[in-house]
N, C-alpha and C positions, 0 to 999 in steps of 0.2 A: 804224450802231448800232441807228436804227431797227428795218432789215430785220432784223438777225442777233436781235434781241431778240423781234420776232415769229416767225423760224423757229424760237428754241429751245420756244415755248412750244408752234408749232405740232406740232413733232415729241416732245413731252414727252406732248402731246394724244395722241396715234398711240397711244406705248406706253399712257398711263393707257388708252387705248379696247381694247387687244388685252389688255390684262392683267384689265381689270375680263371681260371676255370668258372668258378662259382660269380665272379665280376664279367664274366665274357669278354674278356680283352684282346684286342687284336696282337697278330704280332711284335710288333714292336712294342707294343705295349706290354706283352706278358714279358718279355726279356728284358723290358726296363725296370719292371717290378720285381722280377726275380734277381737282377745286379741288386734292383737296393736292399730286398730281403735276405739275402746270402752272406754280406759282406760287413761286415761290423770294422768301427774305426779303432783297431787296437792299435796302431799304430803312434799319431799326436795328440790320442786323446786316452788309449786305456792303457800303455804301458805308465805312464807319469802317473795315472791313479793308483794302477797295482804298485808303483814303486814308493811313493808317499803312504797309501793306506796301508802296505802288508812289509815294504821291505825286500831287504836284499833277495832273497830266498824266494820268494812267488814271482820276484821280477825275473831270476833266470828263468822259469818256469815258460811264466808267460810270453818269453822272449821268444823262445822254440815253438810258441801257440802262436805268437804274433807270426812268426815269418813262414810257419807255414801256411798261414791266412794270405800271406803276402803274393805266395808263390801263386796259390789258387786265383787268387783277384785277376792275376798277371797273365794268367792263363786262362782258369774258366771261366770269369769275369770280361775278358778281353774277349775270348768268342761270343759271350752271351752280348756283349755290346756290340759287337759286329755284326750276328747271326741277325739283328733286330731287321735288318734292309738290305743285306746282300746274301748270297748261297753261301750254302755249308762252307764250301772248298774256300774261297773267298773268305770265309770268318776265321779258317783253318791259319792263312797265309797270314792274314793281320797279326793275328798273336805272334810270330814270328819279329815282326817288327818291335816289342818292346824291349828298350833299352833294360830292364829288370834282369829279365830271363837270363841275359849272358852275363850280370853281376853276379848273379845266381849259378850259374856254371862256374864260372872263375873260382868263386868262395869252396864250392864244394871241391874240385879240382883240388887246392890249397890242402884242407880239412883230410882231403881222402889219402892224397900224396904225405902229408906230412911234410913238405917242402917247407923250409925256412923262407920267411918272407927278409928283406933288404930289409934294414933300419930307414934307408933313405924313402923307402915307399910305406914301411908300417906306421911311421910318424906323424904322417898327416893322415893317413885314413884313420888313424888314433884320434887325431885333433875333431877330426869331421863327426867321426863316432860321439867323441862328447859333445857335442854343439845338436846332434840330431833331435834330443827330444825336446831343445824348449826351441828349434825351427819346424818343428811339427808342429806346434801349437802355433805359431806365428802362420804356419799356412792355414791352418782350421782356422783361423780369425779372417783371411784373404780371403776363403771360400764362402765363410758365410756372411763376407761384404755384400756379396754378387747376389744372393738369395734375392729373387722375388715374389710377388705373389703368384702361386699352381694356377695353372687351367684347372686341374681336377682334383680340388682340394679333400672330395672326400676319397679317391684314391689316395692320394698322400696321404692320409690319416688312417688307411687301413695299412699300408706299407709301413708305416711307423708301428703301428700299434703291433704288426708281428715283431716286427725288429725288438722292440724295450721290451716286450710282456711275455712273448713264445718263447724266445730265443736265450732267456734265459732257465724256463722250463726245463729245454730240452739239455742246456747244457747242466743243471741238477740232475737230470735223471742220470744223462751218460756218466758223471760222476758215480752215482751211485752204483749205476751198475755196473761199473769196470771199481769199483772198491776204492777209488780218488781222493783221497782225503789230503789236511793241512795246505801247507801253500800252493800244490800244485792244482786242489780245487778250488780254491780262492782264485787263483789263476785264468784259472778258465772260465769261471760264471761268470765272473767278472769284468773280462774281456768278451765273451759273449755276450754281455750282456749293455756292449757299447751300441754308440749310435751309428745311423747308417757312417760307411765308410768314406772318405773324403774324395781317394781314389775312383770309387764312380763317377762322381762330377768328369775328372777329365777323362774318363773311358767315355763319359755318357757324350762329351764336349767330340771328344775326337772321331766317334762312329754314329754322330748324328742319333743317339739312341734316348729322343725325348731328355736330353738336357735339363729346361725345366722343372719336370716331374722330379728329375732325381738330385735336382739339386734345393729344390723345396723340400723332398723327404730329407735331405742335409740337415738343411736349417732347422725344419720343425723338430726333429729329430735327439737333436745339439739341443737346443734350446729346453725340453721336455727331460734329457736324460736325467738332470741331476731328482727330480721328482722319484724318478726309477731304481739309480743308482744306488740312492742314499742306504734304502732299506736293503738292498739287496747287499750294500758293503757290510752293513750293521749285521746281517742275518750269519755272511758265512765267517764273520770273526769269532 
């Protein structure tokens, strides 16, 4: 799950680079197009699908897909929204600032020690835990209050259109070719095959990186999936 979740981001990477290429996009504009092409919304919008559509079973799956999407967003997402207007070194430091990364440290810390966590502290991160996927949804409805009309509406419709139609290609084929079957490739196309991710919006918000663009690919995005989804749920059942 690991690997297959870095390859689809890696090969989602590929096209946003040949296409921001073939649209001649300035800087910032190729890194804002590659945050929205790379990153898919598994998180308040594809895990509640795989969990409803497939069940227990594709939801752990997807869960180990999701967070390793998570980790990357946090990291190569955050330099690619920073790299958009400041230097390398500079886009290096920013990532350092997200609060994620040392949730992320701690959790693994825990998992790798095997250290017994306190009742007094596992109890509400339990409570938080359950409350997390229908307040992911309540944010995907806050984000795409804010949606307005693109300056460059026919880039946002090519940045969508890899998101919903490529990106799930690419994640049937790595199925296929690493032998992926049952829930855990229902797993992954499926979350691959969500809309841009919500999280760019406040990368895009926080490093000045074309905000609008990517908060339009959001909405159009959102708005288009279920046209995409449907068949794509129906196909790997």
């Amino acid at each position: 799950m690991v690997l297959l979740a870095v390859l689809v981001v890696v090969v989602m990477a590929i096209v946003g680079a040949l296409l921001s290429l073939a649209l001649r996009l300035t800087r910032s504009e190729a890194t804002a197009f590659l945050l929205v092409v790379m990153f898919s919304n598994g998180g308040n919008y594809g895990l509640p699908v795989v969990s409803f559509a497939f069940g227990q079973d594709a939801l752990s799956y997807g869960t180990v897909f999701f967070l390793t999407g998570s980790v990357l967003t946090n990291t190569v997402g955050a330099f690619l929204a920073a790299a958009g207007r400041r230097s390398v070194r500079t886009a290096l430091t920013s990532v350092l600032r997200i609060p994620a990364l040392y949730g992320i440290a701690a959790a693994m810390l825990v998992l790798t020690t095997g250290a017994p966590m306190p009742a007094a502290l596992l109890r509400p991160i339990s409570m938080l835990s359950d409350a997390a996927l229908p307040l992911m949804i309540l944010v995907l409805g806050m984000q795409l209050e804010r949606a307005g009309r693109p300056k460059r509406p026919a880039l946002v419709a090519a940045a969508v259109c890899a998101s919903l139609l490529i990106a799930p290609l690419a994640a049937l084929g790595l199925t296929s070719l690493f032998g992926v079957t049952g829930a855990a490739r229902q797993a992954v196309v499926v979350l691959s095959s969500m809309p841009v991710a919500v999280a760019t919006t406040i990368l895009a918000l926080e490093f000045d990186a074309s905000p609008d663009f990517v908060t339009g690919a959001v909405f159009l995005s959102t708005i288009l999936s279920p046209l995409t989804l449907t068949p794509i749920i129906a196909y790997v059942r």
